[in-house]
Structures are given as structure tokens and as C-alpha cells.
C-alpha positions, 0 to 999 in steps of 0.5 A: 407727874405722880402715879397712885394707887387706890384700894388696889387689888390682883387676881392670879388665876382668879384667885385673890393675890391682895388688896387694900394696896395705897401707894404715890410715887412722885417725880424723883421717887422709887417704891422699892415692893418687897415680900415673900415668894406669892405675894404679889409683887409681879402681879401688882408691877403687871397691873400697873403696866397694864398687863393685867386688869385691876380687880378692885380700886384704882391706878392712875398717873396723873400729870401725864398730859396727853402723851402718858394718860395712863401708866401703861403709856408711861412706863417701860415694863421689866419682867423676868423675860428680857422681851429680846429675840435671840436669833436678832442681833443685839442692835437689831433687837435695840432698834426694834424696841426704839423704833416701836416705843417712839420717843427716842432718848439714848443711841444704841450705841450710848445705851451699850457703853451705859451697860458696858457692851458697846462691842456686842452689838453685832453679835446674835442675842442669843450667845450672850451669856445670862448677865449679859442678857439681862444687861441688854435688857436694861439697856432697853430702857435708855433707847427710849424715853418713859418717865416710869421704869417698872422692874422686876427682880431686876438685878437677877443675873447680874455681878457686883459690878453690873449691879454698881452700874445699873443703881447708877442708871437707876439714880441718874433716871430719877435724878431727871425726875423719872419714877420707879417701882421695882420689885425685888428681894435684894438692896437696889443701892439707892437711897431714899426709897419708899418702900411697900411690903407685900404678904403682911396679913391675909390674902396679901393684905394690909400692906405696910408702907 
């Protein structure tokens, strides 16, 4: 499986964010996307989740078979809203997303021992603290199998020792041979990354790989 980008292009606003962005990304391989504030960098995550459309060029996942065509069908998508209801309990809230994105991998309760919250599980969403939230939110990610992990600014919130786990969660997923592209402006503690810097020339253009 690979995901590439061709000449890709965003809009916010219907103003011009950037262009000329290339890019693969293969089985086992993290693109680490760094660059200023207004860059690009949620935009292009959200281009690729297929939240927003492309404004010129191309995405494409290719290898996905019938079950990922796309890299909207392949990817779970962490912006910087968790995407969990706080008056739902954390179990209701883990069992919603599982149930709704199919392909079940992980327990919920496996998913919470993974982020170290195994006994929140009853408790509303809401009354966790923001470290807390976020970790909930990564833990989103192992309750349902998608081989494409899109996160933005993922480590926001997090202590030193939330952020061991989670680079742990991360390699552990592209050592199954998952991919990742994470946009943020601190070390993710993996090795061996791709990295594309945003802003580099005008309008965001002329990226660096």
C-alpha cells in the first residue's frame, strides 16, 4: 500500500495555502509535515482525509484493494477536536467509534490499558482532564483497524510520559506495516521518518522533502 501526492494543492477560504506538494509514503513509513503557523500543514492532513477537496494535482492510495480505495477509507483522521461527546461515557464513546468505522482490531478495554486509562471507562468524557481527553482520542485509533493514521499536532496536552507511550503506539503500528503523516512542531520520538517542510517559498510553495 502507498499513498502519493502529485502537484497537490489547498484552499482555505478560497485563498491559496500551497502548491507543488510530492510526497509517497509506503507500508512502514511516517511523513513527519512541519512549518510554520499557516502553512498548510492541517489543511494538506485534511485534504487527505477527504475533508476537504483538492484544489489541484492528486491523492491517491494505491494497493488499498477494494476495502480502501481511497485514503479517506484508509485513514483514521486526528485533528485538533478529539471527535468524542462528552456527556458519553469513555466506553460509550469507544464503542460508538468502533461500531461506526467497522473493522474492529483492539478491546476497548485493551485500547485503554494501551493509554494507560483502563479504569476511566465508566466515567463521562467530559470530566477528564485535557491529557487525559487527548489520550482517549489516541486510543480511538486502536479500536479500529486502518492502515493510515493522520494526526495533527497529536502530542498536544500530553505529558513526557503520555508522549513515551503514544511514539510506542505509533512505531508499533508501522512496524504492522501502517503509515503515518503527522503534522506537528515537536519531536514524535520516532526514527527513521520522512520529513515535508511547509512555507518554504511563496503561498507555501516549494516544499522541501
Amino acid at each position: 500500500m502507498r499513498l502519493v501526492a502529485e502537484g497537490l494543492a489547498g484552499e482555505r477560504g478560497g485563498e491559496a495555502v500551497f502548491s507543488g506538494i510530492d510526497f509517497a509514503v509506503g507500508d512502514g513509513e511516517a511523513l513527519i509535515v512541519t512549518g510554520p503557523n499557516g502553512s498548510g500543514k492541517s489543511t494538506l492532513l485534511r485534504i487527505i482525509a477527504g475533508l476537504l477537496p483538492v484544489a489541484e494535482g492528486s491523492i491517491r492510495l494505491e494497493g488499498g484493494g477494494e476495502q480502501a480505495p481511497d485514503p479517506a477509507s484508509a485513514c483514521h483522521y486526528l485533528g485538533h477536536e478529539n471527535g468524542l461527546k462528552p456527556a458519553l461515557s469513555v466506553a460509550e464513546n469507544l464503542d460508538f467509534w468502533q461500531s461506526f468505522n467497522g473493522a474492529p482490531a483492539a478491546g476497548i478495554g485493551e485500547a485503554l490499558e494501551a493509554v494507560g486509562l483502563e479504569t476511566v471507562a465508566h466515567l463521562p468524557y467530559g470530566y477528564l482532564s485535557t491529557g487525559q481527553r487527548r489520550r482517549i482520542a489516541i486510543a480511538r485509533l486502536l479500536v479500529n483497524r486502518r492502515p493510515l493514521w493522520l494526526l495533527d499536532e497529536p502530542t498536544a496536552g500530553l505529558d513526557r510520559r503520555s508522549e513515551d507511550r503514544f511514539a510506542a503506539l505509533m512505531a508499533g503500528h508501522l512496524g504492522e506495516g501502517g503509515m503515518i503523516v503527522a503534522a506537528t512542531h515537536v519531536a514524535l520520538g520516532l526514527e527513521g521518518t520522512k520529513e515535508l517542510r511547509m512555507g518554504v517559498g511563496p503561498q507555501g510553495e516549494g516544499p522541501s522533502c
